[in-house]
N, C-alpha and C positions, 0 to 999 in steps of 0.2 A: 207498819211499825212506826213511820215519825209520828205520824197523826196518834200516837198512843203518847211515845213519848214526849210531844206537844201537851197533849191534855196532862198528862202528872207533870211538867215543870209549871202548867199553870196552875194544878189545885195546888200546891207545895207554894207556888208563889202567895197564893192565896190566905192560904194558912200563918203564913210567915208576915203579909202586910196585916190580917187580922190580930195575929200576937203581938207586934210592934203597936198596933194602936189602943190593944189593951195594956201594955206597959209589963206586957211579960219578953222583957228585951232577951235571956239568955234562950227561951225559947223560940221565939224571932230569929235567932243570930243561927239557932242551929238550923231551921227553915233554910234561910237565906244560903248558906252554905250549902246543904240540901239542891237547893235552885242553883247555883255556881257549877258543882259536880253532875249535875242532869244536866243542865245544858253542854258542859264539856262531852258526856255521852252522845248526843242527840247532834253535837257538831261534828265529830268522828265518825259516825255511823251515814252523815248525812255525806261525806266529803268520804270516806272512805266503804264504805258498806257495811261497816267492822259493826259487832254490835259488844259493846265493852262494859263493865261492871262500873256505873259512874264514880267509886272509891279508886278503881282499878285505870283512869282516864292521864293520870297526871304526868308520865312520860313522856307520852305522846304531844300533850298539851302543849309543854315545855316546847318544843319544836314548832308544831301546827299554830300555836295561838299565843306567844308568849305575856301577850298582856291579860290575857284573860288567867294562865298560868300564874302570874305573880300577884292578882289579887287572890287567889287560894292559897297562896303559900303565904300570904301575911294574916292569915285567920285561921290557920288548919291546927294550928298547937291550941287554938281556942278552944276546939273542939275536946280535947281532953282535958279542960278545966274549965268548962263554961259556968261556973261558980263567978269566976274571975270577970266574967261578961258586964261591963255598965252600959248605959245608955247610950253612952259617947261612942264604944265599940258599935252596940246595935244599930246607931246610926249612920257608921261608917262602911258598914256593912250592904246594908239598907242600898245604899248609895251607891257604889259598886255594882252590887248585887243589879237593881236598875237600871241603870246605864248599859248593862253588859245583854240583860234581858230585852231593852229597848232594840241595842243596834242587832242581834244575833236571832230573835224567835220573831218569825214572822206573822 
């Protein structure tokens, strides 16, 4: 089961550094997001056995990860107006999103 949920936070990473570098930022931003909540899954599952709906992670999070929690909760209202999304956000996102992907998926 990790080895699955390894492969979709990479294609989903994938997809998301490919829309960032074609300049489609709101779609990018929802990737990246995307990659944030699968990884929160794939670190519960991994630390607990638990196998959890990555929308359904953020409780838990709060407690087990909290910094990886608090950069979800400064882009998750994004998510229902990713209209509002510029480049500066996608970028910020980007960034996070990396760093977080870096230290946590082996």
């Amino acid at each position: 089961m990790e080895e699955e949920m390894l492969q979709k936070i990479n294609e989903i990473m994938d997809l998301a550094n490919k829309a960032f570098e074609e300049g489609n930022y709101q779609i990018a931003f929802s990737h990246y997001l995307g990659v944030l909540f699968r990884i929160s899954a794939y670190l519960l599952y991994r630390d607990l056995g638990m196998l959890i709906p990555p929308e359904g992670t953020l409780g838990m999070m709060k407690v087990r990860y909290p910094d990886i929690y608090d950069v979800i909760e400064k882009y998750k209202n994004y998510q229902l107006a990713l209209e509002s999304v510029t480049e500066e956000i996608a970028k910020s996102i980007r960034e996070d999103a990396l760093r977080i992907y870096d230290k946590e998926i082996p």
